[in-house]
N, C-alpha and C positions, 0 to 999 in steps of 0.2 A: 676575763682574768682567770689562771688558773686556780686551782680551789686550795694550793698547800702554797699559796702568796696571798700576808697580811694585805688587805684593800689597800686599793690609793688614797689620796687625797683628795680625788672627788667623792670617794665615799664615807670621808671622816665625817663624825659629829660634829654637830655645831660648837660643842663645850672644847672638840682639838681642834675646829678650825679659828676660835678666837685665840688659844694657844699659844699656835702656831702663830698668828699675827702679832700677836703683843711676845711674845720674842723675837719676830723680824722688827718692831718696834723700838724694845730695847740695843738691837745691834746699829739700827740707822743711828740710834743718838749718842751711842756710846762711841763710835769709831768711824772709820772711812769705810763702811761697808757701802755703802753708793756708790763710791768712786769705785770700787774693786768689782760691784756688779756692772756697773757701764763698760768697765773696762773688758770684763769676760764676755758678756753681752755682744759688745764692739766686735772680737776676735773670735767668737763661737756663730756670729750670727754670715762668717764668709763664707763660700761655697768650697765642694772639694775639688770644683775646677781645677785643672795643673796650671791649667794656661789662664784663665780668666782671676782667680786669685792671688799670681805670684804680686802684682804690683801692688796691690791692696796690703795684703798681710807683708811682708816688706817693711812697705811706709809706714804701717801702725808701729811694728817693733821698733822701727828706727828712732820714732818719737822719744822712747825710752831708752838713752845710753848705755846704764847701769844692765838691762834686760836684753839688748843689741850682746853685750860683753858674756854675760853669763850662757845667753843661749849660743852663742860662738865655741865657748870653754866646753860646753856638754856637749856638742856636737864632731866636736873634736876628739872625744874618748875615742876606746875602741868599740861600744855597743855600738857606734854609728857610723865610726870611718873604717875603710879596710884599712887593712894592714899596709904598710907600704905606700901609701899614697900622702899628696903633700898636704898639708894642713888645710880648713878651709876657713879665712879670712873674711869671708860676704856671706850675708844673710840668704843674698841670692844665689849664691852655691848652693850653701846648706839647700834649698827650696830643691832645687834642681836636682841634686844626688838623691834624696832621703823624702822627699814629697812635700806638697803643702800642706795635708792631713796631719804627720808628722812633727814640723816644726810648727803648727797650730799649737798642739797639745806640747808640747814644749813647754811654748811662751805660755798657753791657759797655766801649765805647773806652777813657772817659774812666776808668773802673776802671783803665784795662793801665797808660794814662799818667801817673795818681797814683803807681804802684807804681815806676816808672823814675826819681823824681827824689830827688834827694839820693844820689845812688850816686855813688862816685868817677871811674864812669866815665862820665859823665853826657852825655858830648861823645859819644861814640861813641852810646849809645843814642839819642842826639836825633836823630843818624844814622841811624839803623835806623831810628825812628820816624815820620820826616821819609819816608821812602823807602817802607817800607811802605804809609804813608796816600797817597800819591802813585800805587802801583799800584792800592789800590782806590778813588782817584778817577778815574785813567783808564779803569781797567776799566768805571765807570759810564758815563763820558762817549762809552762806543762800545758799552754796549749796547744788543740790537737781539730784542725792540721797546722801547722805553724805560722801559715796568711793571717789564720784570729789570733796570732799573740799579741796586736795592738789594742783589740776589743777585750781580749781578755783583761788585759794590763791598766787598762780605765774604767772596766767593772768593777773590779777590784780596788783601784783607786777611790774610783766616786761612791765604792758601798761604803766608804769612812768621812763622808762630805757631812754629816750631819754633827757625826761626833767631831770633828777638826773645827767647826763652826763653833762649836758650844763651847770648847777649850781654847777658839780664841776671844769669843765676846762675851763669854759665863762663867771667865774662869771659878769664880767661886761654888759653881752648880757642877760644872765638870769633875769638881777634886771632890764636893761629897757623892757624887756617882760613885766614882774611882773607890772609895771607903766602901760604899754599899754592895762591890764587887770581891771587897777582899775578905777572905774567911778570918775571923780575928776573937775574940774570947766572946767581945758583947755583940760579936753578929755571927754567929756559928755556923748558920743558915745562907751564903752569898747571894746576891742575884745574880741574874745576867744581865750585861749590858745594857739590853733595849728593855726589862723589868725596870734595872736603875734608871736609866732615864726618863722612865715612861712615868716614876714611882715621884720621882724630885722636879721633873719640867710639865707633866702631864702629860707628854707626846714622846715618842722614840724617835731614839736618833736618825733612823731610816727614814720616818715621816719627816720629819724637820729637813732630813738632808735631800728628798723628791722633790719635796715642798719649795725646796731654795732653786733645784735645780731644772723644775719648771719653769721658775721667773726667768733664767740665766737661757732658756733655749734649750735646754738639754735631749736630744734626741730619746723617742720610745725603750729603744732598745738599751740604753744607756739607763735609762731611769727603774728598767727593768731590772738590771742587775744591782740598781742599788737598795733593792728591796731584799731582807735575810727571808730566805723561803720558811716557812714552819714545817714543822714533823719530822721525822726520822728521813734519814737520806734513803734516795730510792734502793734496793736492791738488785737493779737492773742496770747494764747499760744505759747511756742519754747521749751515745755517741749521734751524731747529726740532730740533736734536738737543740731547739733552744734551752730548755731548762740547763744542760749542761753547762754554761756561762753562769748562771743563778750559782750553782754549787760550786763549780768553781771557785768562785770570789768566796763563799763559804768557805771553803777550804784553805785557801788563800789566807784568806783575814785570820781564821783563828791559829795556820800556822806561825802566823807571823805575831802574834800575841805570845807563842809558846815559846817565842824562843827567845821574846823580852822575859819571861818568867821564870825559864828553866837555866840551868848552868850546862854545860857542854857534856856530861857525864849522861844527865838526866833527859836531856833532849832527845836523845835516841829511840828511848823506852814512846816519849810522846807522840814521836813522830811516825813510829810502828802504829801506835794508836789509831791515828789521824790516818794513815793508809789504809787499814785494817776497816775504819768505819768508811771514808769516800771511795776506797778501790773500785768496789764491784759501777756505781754508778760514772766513775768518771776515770774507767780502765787502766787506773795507776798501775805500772808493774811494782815488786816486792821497795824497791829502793829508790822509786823515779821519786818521792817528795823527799828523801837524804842527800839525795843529788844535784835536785832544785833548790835547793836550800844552800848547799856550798857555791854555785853558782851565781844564786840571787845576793848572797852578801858580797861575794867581788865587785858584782857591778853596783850596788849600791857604795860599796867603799871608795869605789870610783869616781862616782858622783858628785860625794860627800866631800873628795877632793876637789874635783870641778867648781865646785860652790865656796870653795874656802870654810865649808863648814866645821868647826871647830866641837870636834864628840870629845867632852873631858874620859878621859881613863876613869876606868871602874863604876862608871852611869849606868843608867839603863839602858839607853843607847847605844852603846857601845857593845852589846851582843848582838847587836845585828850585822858589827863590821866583822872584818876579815880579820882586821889587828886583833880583835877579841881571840881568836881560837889559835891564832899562833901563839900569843904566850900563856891562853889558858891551861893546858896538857903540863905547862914544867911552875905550875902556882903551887906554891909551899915545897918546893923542891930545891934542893943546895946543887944537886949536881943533875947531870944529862944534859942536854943540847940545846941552846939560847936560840933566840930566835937570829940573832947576827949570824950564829956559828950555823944554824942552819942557810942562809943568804937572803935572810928575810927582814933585813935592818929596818929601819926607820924609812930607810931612802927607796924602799921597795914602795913604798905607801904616799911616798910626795912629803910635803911638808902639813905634820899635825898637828904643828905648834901655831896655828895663827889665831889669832883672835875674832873674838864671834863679832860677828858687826864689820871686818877688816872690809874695806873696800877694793874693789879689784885693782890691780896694778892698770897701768895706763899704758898707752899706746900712743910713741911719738908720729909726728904725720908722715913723714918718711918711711915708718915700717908697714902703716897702714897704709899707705902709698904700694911700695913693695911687694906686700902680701894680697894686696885686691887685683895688683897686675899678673901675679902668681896664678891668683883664682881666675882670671880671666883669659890668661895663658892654656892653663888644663883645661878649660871652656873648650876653645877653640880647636883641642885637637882631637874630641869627641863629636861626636852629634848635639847638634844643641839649636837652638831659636836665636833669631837674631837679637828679639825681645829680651831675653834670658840676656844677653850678652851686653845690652843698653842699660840692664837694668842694673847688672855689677857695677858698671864706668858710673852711673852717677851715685850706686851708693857709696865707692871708694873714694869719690870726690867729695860727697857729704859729711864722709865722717874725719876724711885726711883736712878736707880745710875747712873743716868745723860751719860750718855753711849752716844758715836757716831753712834754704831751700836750696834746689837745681832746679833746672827747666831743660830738657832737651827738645830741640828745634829741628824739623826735618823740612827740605824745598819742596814746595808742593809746585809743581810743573806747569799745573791747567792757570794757578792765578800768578806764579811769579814771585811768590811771598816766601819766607820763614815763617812755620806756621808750630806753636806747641805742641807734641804729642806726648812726650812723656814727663813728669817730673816728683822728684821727692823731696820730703820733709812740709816744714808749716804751712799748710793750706795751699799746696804743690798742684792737688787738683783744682782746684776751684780758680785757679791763677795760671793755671797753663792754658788755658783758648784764651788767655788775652794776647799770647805773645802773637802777632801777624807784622811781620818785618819787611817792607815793600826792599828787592832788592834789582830795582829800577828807576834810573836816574825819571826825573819828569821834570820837562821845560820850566825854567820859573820858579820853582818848587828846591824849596831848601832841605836836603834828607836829614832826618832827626838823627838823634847819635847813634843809635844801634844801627840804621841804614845805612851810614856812614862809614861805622867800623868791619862792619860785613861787607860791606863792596872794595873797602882796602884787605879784607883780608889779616885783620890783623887783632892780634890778640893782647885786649885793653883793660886793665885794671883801674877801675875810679875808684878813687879814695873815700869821695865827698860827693854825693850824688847831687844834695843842697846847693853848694855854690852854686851864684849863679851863672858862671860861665856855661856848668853844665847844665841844672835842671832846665835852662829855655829852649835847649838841645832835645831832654827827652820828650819821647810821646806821651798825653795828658794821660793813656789807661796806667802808663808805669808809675807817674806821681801820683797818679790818685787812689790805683791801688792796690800795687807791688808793693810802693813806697820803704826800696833797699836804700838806706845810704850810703853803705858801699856793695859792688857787687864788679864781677870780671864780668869777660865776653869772650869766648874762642870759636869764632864763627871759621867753618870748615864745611864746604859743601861741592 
């Protein structure tokens, strides 16, 4: 370990490693922090195979409607889609264009940020959240060479996992932190952050946040960064080193503190600052973090739209978006040039009136129909996997006819059968080798229904699986343990 990074967590004392535990304690009992670690666990523990991952990662998000919808909307800005290009409606686009690494880290976000809403303290977390996402958008916007602005951008992210944790299971420990940070008459003296926490939980938030991100899988190099290095920043170059990532997120993180703190006047003088001390180490030019800075508020404004997230006017929050600094220049001013009059309306920004908690709009089956046939369309007139291509057709089918599962069935030559190979939704894999469909009359032998409806050819909707006209029809592994009561069949082979 190097010597200007506080030790890990294998090297804490026993008085922070019981800490440490009895505040993983109070969060299992306080909330669904179980659910949210199995759930990251789940989706951190896939490969970054392109091809061995797509149907796995897939099927997990699909399981979650609400999280299927959201990560579609973010993936659809412009950080992600070129310009010009048609929307993407499947999860298995999205995979396809933009990686499975990619839409991994997506869904682990879009996980943390399901889990923060409907809390009482909902205003502060959107704070944190808001802030957070901000350092590892900057963090990206100035890596160097541009391949790590994904690493960068989750350095960044996961250096604020400790403190995002504690504001949302300690609220009460979080907001006296936050006091012990602010200069005020009976504290004259501030700490810093990992002092306040270390001073009110007995452990930093760094440690807390390794500590959690161990259980969850979290790669070395990942865990690396979310440790604040100690001492003065190098005065040397750290081009091609690793520590350059470490300061980074440094940088990162307190810029984006500075600009919850500062007013658009004052920010500039900070932001000199902030270059002026990481330049030499992390070869800023004179204005590359003033201009990472107008860049990283666009696309988190972006975002913030994508998510329906509702930042009330004049928050704290709301200095991290883009709406903040177009009307801040004409505040307390009768005359000069509005933000309309400039072409900067409301309707530049989407709609900011919605409400916190609003649920995503809904998608009738016919559009989602439509739009899966779209994304399967532009599939096909690329380079693509046949895989990639099966894998679209039954998500669009999944989600257009609200299905519990699909099963796709390919003819296997050497036995003659309908045999499973692919399927999605509830327990998709564990229920696709049962499908083996004889599609061979045989003397004497009465063909069950699916043999039946496959050798006609013909595409059959059962209502009522139960009745008994049907179930003495189907084969014993469907009753005993598909067991769809209603379910189609489009056999094509």
């Amino acid at each position: 370990m190097p010597a200007d990074l506080p030790p890990s967590p294998d090297t804490a004392t026993s008085e922070a490693d019981l800490t440490l535990e009895y505040l993983l304690r109070r969060m299992r009992f306080k909330s669904d922090f179980p659910a949210l670690s199995t759930s990251i666990m789940r989706v951190q523990s896939l490969s970054d195979s392109e091809t061995g991952s797509l149907h796995i990662l897939c099927d997990e998000i699909l399981k979650d409607v609400a999280l299927t919808q959201k990560l579609l909307r973010v993936v659809n800005t412009a950080h992600y889609r070129r310009a010009g290009t048609d929307p993407i409606s499947t999860v298995s686009r999205a995979v396809s264009l933009i990686g499975v690494a990619t839409v991994r880290n997506l869904a682990l976000s879009l996980m943390l940020l399901d889990h923060m809403e409907d809390k009482v303290h909902a205003a502060q977390l959107k704070v944190e959240f808001l802030r957070t996402v901000m350092a590892g958008t900057l963090a990206s916007e100035m890596a160097h060479p541009p391949r790590m602005a994904e690493e960068a951008f989750l350095g960044a992210l996961f250096r604020n996992l400790g403190r995002l944790l504690v504001a949302f299971y300690l609220p009460e420990d979080a907001e006296q932190i936050r006091l012990l940070t602010i200069k005020r008459p009976d504290n004259p003296r501030p700490l810093s952050i990992q002092e306040a926490s270390t001073k009110v939980l007995g452990v930093g938030h760094d440690e807390l946040g390794v500590y959690v991100g161990k259980q969850w899988g979290l790669p070395d190099n990942l865990l690396a960064c979310m440790r604040t290095p100690t001492g003065d920043v190098p005065g040397r170059s750290l081009a091609a080193r690793p520590e350059r990532m470490w300061w980074l997120a440094s940088l990162s993180d307190q810029t984006a503190q500075a600009m919850l703190d500062h007013e658009p006047g004052a920010l500039g003088d900070e932001l000199k600052s902030l270059t002026s001390r990481f330049g030499a180490a992390l070869d800023l030019q004179p204005n590359e973090l003033s201009d990472a800075a107008g860049r990283a508020r666009k696309r988190l404004t972006e975002l913030t739209q994508a998510l329906n997230m509702h930042v009330p006017a004049e928050s704290p929050g709301e200095r991290l978006l883009e709406t903040y600094y177009v009307d801040a220049p004409n505040q307390g001013q009768s005359d000069g040039p509005t933000a309309a009059e400039l072409g900067l309306d409301d309707s530049a920004f989407g709609d900011t009136t919605l409400e916190p908690g609003m649920p995503l709009p809904t998608q009738d089956a016919a559009s989602i129909l439509t739009n899966g046939i779209q994304d399967i369309t532009n599939t096909l007139v690329e380079s693509f996997r046949l895989n990639d291509v099966l894998q679209m057709i039954l998500e669009t089918m999944l989600r257009a006819l609200d299905c519990r599962r699909v099963v796709f069935c390919l003819r296997d030559p050497r036995t003659g059968q309908l045999l499973g190979r692919l399927a999605l939704g509830e327990g998709g894999d564990e229920i696709k080798d049962l499908f083996r469909v004889p599609l061979a009359l045989q003397p004497g032998v009465v063909p069950d229904l699916f043999s039946a409806i496959c050798l006609k050819h013909a595409d059959t909707l059962i209502a009522d699986a139960s009745a008994s006209a049907i179930a003495n029809r189907l084969p014993a592994w469907f009753r005993d343990r598909v067991q769809a009561p209603p379910f189609c069949c489009f056999p094509w082979y």
